[in-house]
N, C-alpha and C positions, 0 to 999 in steps of 0.2 A: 730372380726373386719371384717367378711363377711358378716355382713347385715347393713343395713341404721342405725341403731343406735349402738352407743356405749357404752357402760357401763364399763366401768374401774374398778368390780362387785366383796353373800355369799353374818330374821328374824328377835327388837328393845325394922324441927322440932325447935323449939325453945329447949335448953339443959341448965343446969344449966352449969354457965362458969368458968373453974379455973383459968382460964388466959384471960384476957381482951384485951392482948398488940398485938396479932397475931402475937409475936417475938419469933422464933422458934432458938434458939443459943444452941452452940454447950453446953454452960455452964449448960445448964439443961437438957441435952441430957441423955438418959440412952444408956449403951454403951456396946457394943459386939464387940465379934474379930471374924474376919473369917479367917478358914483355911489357906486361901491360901493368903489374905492380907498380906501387909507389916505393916499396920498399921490397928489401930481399929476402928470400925465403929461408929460414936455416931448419930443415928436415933433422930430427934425433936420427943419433950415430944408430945403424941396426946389426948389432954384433953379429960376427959370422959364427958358425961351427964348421966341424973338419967330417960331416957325413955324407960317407961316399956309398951310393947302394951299385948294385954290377946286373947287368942283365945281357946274358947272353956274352961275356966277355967285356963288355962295354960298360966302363966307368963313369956313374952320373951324379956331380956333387951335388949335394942340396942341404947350402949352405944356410937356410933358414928354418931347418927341420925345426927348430925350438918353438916357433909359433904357430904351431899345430897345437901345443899344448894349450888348449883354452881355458884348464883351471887355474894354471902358474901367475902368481901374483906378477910375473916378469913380464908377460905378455900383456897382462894389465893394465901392465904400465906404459906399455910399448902402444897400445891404444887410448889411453889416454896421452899424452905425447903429442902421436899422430892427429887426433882430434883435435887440440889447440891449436897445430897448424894449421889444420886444415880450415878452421873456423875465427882463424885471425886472418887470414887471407880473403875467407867468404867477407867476412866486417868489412873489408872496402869497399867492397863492390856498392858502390853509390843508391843503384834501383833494384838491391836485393830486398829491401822492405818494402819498396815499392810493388814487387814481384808479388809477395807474400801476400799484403793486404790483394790485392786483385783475385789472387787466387782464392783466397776465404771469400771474399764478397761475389764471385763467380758461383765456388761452392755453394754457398748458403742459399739452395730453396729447397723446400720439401721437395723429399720423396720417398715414391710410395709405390709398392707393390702389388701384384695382382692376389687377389683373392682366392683360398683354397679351404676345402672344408673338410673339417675332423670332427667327429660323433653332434655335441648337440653346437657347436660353434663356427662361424666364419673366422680365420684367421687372415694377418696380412703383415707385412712389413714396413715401418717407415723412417725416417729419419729427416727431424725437423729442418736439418740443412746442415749444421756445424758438428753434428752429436757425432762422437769418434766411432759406435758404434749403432747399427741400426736396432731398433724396440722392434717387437713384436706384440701386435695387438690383436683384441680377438674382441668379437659382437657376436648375440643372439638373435635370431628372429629380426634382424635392420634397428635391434637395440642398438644402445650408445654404446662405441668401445670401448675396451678400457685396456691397459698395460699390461700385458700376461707376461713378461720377456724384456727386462733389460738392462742388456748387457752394460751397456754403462754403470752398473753400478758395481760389474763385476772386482773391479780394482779402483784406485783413484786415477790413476794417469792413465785409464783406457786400453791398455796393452792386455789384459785378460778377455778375450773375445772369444765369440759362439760358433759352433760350425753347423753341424749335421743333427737338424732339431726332427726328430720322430716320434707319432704318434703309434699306439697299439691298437688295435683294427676296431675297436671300440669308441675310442678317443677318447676318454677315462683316465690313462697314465699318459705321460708323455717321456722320452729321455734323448739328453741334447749332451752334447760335445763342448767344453771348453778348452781352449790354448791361453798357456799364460806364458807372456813372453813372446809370444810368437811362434814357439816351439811348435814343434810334429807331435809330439806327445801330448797325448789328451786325456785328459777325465772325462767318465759318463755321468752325468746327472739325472735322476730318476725324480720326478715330481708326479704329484696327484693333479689334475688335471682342475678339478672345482677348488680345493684349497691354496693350490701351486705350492704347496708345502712339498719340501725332502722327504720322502718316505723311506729311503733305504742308507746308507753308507757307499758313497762317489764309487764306480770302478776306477782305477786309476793305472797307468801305462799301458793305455791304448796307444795304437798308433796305425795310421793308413786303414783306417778301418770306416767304414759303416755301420747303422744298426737297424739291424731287419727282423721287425716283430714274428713271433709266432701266434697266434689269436692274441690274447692279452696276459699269457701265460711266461711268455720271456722276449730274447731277442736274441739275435745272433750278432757277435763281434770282432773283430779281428787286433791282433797285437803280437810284440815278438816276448822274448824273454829280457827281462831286464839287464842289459848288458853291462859287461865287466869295464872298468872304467869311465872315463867317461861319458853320461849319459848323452854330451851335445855332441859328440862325434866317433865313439866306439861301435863298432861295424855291427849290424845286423842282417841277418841273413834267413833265419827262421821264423816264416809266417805264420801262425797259426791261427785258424777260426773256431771261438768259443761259443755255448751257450749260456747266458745266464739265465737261469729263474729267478723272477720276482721273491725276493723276500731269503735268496740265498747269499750266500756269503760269496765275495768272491773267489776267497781261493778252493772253494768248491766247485766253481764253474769246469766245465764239462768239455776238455777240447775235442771235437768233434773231425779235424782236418788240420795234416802238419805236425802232427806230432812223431814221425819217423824219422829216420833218413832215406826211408822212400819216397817221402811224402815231401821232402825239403822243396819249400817254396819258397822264393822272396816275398811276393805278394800273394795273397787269400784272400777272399772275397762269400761272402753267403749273403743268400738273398732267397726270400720265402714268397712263393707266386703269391697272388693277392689270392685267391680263393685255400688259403692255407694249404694248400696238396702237395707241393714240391717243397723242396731245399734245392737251391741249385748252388754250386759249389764251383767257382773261378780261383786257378792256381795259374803262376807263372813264375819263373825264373828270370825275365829280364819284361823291360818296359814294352814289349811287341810280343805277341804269342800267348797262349792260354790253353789249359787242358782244362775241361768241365766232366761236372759230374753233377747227379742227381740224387737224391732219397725223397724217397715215398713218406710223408708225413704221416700218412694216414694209418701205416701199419708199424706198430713198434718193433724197434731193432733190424727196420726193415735195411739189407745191404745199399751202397754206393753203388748205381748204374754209370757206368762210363758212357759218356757222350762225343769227348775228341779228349784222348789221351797223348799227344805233343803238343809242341808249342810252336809249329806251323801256320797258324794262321789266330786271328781274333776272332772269336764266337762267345757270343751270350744269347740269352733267351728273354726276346721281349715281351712274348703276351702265352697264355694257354687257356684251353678250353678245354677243360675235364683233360683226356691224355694227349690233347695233339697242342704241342709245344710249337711256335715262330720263331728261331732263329735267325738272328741278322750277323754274318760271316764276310769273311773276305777268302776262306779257302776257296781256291778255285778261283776267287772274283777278286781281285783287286780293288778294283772299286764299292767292294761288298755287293750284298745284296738279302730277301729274304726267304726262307726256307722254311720248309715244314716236314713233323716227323711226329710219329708215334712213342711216346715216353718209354712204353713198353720194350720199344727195339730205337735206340738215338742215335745208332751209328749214323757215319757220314753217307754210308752207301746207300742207305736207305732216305735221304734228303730228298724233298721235294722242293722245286725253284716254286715259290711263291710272286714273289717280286722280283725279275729278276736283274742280275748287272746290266746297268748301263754304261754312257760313257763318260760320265759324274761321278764323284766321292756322295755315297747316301751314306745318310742317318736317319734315326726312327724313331718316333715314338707313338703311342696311342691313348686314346682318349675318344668320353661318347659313345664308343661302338664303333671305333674307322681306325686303320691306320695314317701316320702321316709322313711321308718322306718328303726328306729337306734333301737338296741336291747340290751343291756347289760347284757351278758354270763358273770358271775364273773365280774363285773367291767369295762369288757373290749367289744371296739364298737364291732356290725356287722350292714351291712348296706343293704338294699333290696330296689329295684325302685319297682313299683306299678303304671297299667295304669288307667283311672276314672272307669273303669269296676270292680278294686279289683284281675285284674288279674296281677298275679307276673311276671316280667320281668328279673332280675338278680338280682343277691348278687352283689355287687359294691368289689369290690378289691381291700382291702387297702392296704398299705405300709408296715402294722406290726402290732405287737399287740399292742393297745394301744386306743387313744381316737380320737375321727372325731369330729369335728363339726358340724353342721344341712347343708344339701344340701336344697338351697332355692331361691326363686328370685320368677320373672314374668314368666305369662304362656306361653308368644311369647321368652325367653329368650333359647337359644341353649347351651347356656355355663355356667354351675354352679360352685361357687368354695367351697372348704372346706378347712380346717386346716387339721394336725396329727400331733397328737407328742406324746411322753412318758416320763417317767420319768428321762430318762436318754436324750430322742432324742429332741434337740428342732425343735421346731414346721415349717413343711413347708406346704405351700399353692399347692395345686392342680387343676386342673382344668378337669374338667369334660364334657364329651362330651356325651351327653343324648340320644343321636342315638344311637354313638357306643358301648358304653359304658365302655368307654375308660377313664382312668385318668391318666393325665402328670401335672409333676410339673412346676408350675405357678411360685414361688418364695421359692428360699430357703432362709433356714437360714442362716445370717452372722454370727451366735454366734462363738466365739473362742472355742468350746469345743470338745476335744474329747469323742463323745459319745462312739467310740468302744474301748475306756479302761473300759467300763464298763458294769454293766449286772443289771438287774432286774429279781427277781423272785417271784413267786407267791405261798404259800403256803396256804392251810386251817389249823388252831390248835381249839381246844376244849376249849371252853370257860367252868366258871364253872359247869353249867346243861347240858355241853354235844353238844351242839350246834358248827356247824361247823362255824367258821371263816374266810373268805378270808384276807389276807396279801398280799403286795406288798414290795419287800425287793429290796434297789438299792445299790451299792456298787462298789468299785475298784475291776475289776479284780484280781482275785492270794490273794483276802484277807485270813490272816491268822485265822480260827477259834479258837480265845485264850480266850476269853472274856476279852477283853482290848482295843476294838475298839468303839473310841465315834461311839454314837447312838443316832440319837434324833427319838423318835415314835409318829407320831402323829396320828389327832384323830377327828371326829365330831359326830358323833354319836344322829341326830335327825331331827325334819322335813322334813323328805322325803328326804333328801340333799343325794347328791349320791358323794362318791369322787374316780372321775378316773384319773387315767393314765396322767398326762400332766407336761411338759416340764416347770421349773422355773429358772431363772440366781439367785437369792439367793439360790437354791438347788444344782445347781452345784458345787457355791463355796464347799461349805460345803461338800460334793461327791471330790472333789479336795483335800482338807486337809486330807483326810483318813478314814470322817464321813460316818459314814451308815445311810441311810434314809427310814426308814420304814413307813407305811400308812394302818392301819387298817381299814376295810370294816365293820362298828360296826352296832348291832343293833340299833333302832331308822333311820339309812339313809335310802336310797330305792333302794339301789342295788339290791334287791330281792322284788320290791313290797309295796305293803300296807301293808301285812303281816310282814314284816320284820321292816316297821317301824312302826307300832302298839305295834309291841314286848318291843321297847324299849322307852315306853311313858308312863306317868303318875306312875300307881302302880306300870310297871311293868319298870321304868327307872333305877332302880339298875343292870340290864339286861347290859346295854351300858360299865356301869364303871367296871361289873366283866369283860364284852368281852375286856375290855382295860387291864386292869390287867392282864387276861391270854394270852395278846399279849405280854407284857412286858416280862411275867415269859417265854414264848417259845423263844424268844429273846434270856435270860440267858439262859434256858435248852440246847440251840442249839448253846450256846455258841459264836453266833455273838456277844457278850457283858457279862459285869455285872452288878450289880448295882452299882457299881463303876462309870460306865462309861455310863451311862443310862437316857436321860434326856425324858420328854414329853413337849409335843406341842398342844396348839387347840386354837380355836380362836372361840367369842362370846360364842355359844352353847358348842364348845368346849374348850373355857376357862372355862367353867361349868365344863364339863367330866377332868381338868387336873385340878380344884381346889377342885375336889371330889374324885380321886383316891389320890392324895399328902396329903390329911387330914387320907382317909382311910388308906393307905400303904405309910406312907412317908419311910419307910425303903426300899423301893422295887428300888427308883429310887434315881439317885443323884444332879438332876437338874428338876426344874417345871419350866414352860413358858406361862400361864396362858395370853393370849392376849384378852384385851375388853371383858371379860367374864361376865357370867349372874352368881353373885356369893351370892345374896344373894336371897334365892326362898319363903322365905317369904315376901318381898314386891316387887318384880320382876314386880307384875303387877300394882303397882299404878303409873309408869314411863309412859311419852310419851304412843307406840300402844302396850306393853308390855301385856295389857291384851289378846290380840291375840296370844300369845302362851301358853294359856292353855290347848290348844287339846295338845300339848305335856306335860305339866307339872304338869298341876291343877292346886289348888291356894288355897291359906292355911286358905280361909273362906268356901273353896266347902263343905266340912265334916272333923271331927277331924280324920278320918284316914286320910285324904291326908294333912292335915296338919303335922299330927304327921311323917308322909313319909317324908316330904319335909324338916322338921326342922332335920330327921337324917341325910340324905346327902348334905343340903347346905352348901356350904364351909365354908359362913364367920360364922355360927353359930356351925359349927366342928372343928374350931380352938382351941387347950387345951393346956392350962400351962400345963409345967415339957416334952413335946415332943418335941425331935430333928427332926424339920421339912427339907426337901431338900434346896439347896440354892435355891433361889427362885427370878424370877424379875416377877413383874405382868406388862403388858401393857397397856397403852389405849391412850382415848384421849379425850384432857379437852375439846372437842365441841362434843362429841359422844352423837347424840341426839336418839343414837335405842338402845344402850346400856348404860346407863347415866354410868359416870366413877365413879359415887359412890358407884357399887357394887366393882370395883377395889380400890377404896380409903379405905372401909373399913375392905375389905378383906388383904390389907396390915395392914392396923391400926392392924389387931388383930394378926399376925402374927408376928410384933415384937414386941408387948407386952407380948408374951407366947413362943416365941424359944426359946428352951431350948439349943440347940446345937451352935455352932459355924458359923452354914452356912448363908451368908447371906441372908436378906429377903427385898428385895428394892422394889420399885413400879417405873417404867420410865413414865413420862407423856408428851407426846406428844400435845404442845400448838399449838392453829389452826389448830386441825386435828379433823376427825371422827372417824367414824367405820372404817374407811377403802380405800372407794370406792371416788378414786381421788387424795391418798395421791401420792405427785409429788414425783416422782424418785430421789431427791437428799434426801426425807426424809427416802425414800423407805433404800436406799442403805445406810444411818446413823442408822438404824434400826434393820436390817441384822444384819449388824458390830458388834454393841453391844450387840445384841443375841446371835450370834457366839463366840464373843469375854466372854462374861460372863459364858457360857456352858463350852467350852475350861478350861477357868479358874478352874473354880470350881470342873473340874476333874482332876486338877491335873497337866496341862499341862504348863509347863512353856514357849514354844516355839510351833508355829504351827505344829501340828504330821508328817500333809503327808503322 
């Protein structure tokens, strides 16, 4: 919440029918008892079909192809159904409302964002404590604020939320992003800045996009074509980046990139330097790699300058000074680093090392007149100012070990702010003094918690081949080492995704009851680099799920837990990693949490941009090795009768257009038709929600509850531990 935009953010059959009625009753329910139920569970019957797809010779039935259909009143039904079980079950659990109220009353203290400035206004972000969505407010001259922005009133139930709020280099007009539903597809909103009146007619079917001003003349934005079918899960594949001008219509907007099939890109990206002179233009075909390109603003109908034309490594351009452009790359550098070149001539040959690679993952940003590199040692920030010359000025002094946000703003700007927080600490705002280099705290936090009952620590263990491991372990002070302390371990383990150190009110709670919360630094992320997430991609992704496995087993070795008391966590990529260790080692653990995961990887990629994650996965028509790879460890096709699988709740959400929930529908479907044991196997679906990104606070914290509440359960606990 220290820069202009927001992201509230974490990659995207016809069937022979036995039942016509879409009446899922309990009378033809097949029926199991769990554990710890008072009563038994009867799951609706989930009729099969006869669709067999072939690859490579080899026969792969997918008996649930019909729940892909997410328009089908059938499937509807089949999620409502699923829902009342699931949610008759949550009803026992004795300290599920107990859960809940803690978790709102945890929620609930303001907050508040740091401060950024557009034309004649200071803006900021805040939200009173419970609001599902954060306001946006803005003051004059240390005038009194007032309400410029809020989303709350977008819909009534909260689910119409704000993303990517942009101002024109004036700060006059402003135009923001909404999601309704949760969706990936967004509308632009164009307002007048002093009236906050609509001035134009919404664009609408954006998607993955940005919006980067030209002076206050238009902006640039990216979206694909409205696809055939539908909308929450037919394939896209063609990126394109548009301009709009103010006061045109949109189907006059001007595609500017992507409109070939030379040009076919997944993702598009444009972005205008701040001194209006450039267009820099980011294309790529899958989630790793990028070919850029440049125009000259200044000269009309001026050509496309090529800057790196494969998709070899990630490049973009973070700061320019009339033609000499900074680059921060990992070609060459794994660990990145910064570069410099003349616009006029951007090949790579001609690169100069600015900053060059170290033995850290950098990142960058600028602000004041300095650069600033974040470096991630194990996980954890360190921060260095840098003047345009490359020469280093200080290490920045933070608060503690743990996670910074980007130091960033304008180059006249004297005062920068950042976040920190940790696992245990929540997050306070800082302010930065670029002279001195000085940081005092801006805002703390109002959270009710005491962070110093408790401790985080950080350990490496030995993955199967030997490989060292980082861990991050948080916990009550004075815990006893018994192995009988719930545990939830989670986990992502792909795309470069890096996961540090930061501060959550659903983590607390949970840290409150007596829970240990652990966080694996897996292969596939990019704590370490290119190298580190190369390791755990494609042939070599069994890499990710052993390094999860041997966090679990050091867990019990070191007797924080057992598998008693032992549950996993991940979400998308890492609902993949906890729907592939629970098929592989369902004895290791006693609870799976499988959230909007990508669970089925043989058709992963004919959904919505899903083909753009094949640099990490491949794709089971690339060759019958990566086929034959992919069908051993995909969940929903590793599910087997006569195995006592963990209790199990899979998550998602019936609008999840980057993850369609029918790799969560039929990864339940096969789950309780093959549990052999007693634990339950339920699927929660969350109606009018996405992936993720915009779910309102009061879904958030019903969410929580019943995660918590279902874990607890399942281990055994009749009352909250503590």
């Amino acid at each position: 919440m220290t820069t202009k935009s927001l992201f509230i953010t974490s990659l995207l059959a016809s069937t022979l029918i036995t039942s016509c009625t879409g009446n899922y009753t309990d009378n033809t329910a097949k029926t199991m008892t769990s554990s710890n139920a008072s009563q038994k569970i009867s799951y609706p019957i989930t009729k099969k079909g006869a669709v067999v797809d072939t690859y490579f010779g080899h026969s792969v039935e997918d008996p649930y192809r019909w729940l892909e259909d997410d328009r089908s009143e059938e499937t509807g039904d089949w999620v409502k159904a699923e829902n009342k079980v699931t949610f008759d079950y949550l009803a026992q659990i004795p300290y599920r409302e107990q859960l809940k109220s803690r978790l709102a009353e945890l929620w609930n203290y303001e907050k508040v964002g740091a401060p950024f400035k557009e034309g004649n206004y200071s803006y900021f972000y805040k939200n009173d404590g419970l609001q599902n969505q954060y306001v946006v407010y803005r003051q004059k001259d240390g005038g009194t604020a007032e309400v410029f922005l809020d989303p709350n009133t977008f819909s009534e139930d909260g689910t119409t939320s704000m993303g990517q709020l942009s101002f024109s280099k004036d700060g006059s007009i402003a135009a923001y992003t909404i999601s309704e539903g949760g969706s990936d597809w967004r509308k632009i909103i164009i307002i007048d800045v002093e009236t906050k009146k609509v001035i134009e007619t919404p664009l609408i079917d954006v998607k993955f996009s940005g919006i980067s001003w030209f002076k206050n003349e238009g902006f640039y934005y990216s979206s694909y074509d409205k696809p055939k079918g539908s909308e929450l899960s037919a394939k896209t594949d063609q990126h394109k980046l548009y301009y709009h001008v103010l006061g045109q219509s949109q189907k006059d907007d001007k595609v500017i990139f992507g409109n070939t099939a030379e040009q076919k890109r997944r993702y598009v990206g444009g972005d205008v330097t701040k001194d209006n002179r450039f267009l820099l233009i980011s294309g790529a075909i899958s989630t790793s790699g990028n070919d850029l390109y440049l125009k000259d603003l200044t000269k009309p109908n001026s050509p496309l300058i090529t800057i790196t034309d494969n998709f070899d490594a990630d490049t973009y351009v973070i700061e320019n000074e009339g033609d000499k452009l900074f680059l921060v790359t990992n070609l060459a550098a794994p660990n990145k680093k910064i570069v410099t070149v003349n616009a006029q001539a951007p090949a790579s040959i001609n690169w100069t090392d600015f900053i060059a690679e170290t033995d850290y993952v950098l990142s960058a940003s600028t602000g004041g007149g300095f650069f600033f590199t974040e470096y991630m040692v194990d996980a954890i920030s360190k921060i260095y100012q840098y003047d345009y010359q490359g020469k280093k000025i200080r290490e920045i002094n933070l608060p503690g070990v743990g996670s910074a946000s980007a130091l960033e703003g304008d180059k006249d700007e004297n005062t920068l702010y950042y976040s920190f927080s940790n696992y245990k600490t929540p997050g306070t705002i800082y302010s930065y003094n670029i002279d001195k280099g000085e940081s005092n705290i801006y805002l703390k936090s109002g959270a009710k918690f005491d962070s110093a009952a408790y401790e985080s620590k950080q350990v490496f263990y030995p993955s199967k081949d030997g490989t060292k491991v980082p861990m991050i372990i948080t916990y009550k002070k004075g815990i006893k080492l018994n192995g009988k302390n719930p545990t939830i371990l989670y986990g992502y383990g792909g795309f470069n995704v890096s996961l540090t150190p930061r501060f959550s009110v659903s983590r607390a709670v949970w840290l409150e009851q007596g829970g240990i919360y652990a966080v694996a630094n897996l292969r596939g992320g990019g704590e370490y680099g290119k190298k580190w997430h190369k390791a755990g991609t494609q042939l070599d992704k069994q890499n990710v799920f052993d390094d999860f496995i041997a966090a679990g087993e050091y867990l019990i070795e070191q007797d924080y837990t057992s598998s008693d008391y032992l549950a996993i966590n991940g979400g998308s990529n890492g609902g993949l990693l906890v729907g592939a260790v629970m098929t592989q080692r369902p004895q290791l653990i006693k609870v799976a949490l499988p959230a909007v995961g990508v669970l089925d990887m043989l058709r992963y990629h004919t959904f919505t941009a899903g083909a753009g994650w094949a640099y990490d996965y491949g794709t089971a028509e690339q060759s019958e090795e990566m086929f034959t790879y992919l069908k051993a460890y995909s969940p929903v096709h590793n599910v087997k009768a006569g195995i006592s699988y963990p209790a199990t709740m899979v998550t998602t959400g019936d609008h999840d257009d980057r993850v369609v929930p029918a790799h969560s529908f039929k990864f339940a479907a096969e789950l309780q038709a093959k549990q052999a044991g007693d634990a339950p196997t339920l699927i929660r679906i969350e109606t009018n929600a996405g992936h993720g990104a915009g779910t309102p606070v009061s879904k958030t914290i019903e969410q929580y509850a019943d995660i918590y509440a279902f874990t607890l359960f399942n281990m055994g606990f009749t009352a909250l531990p503590k």
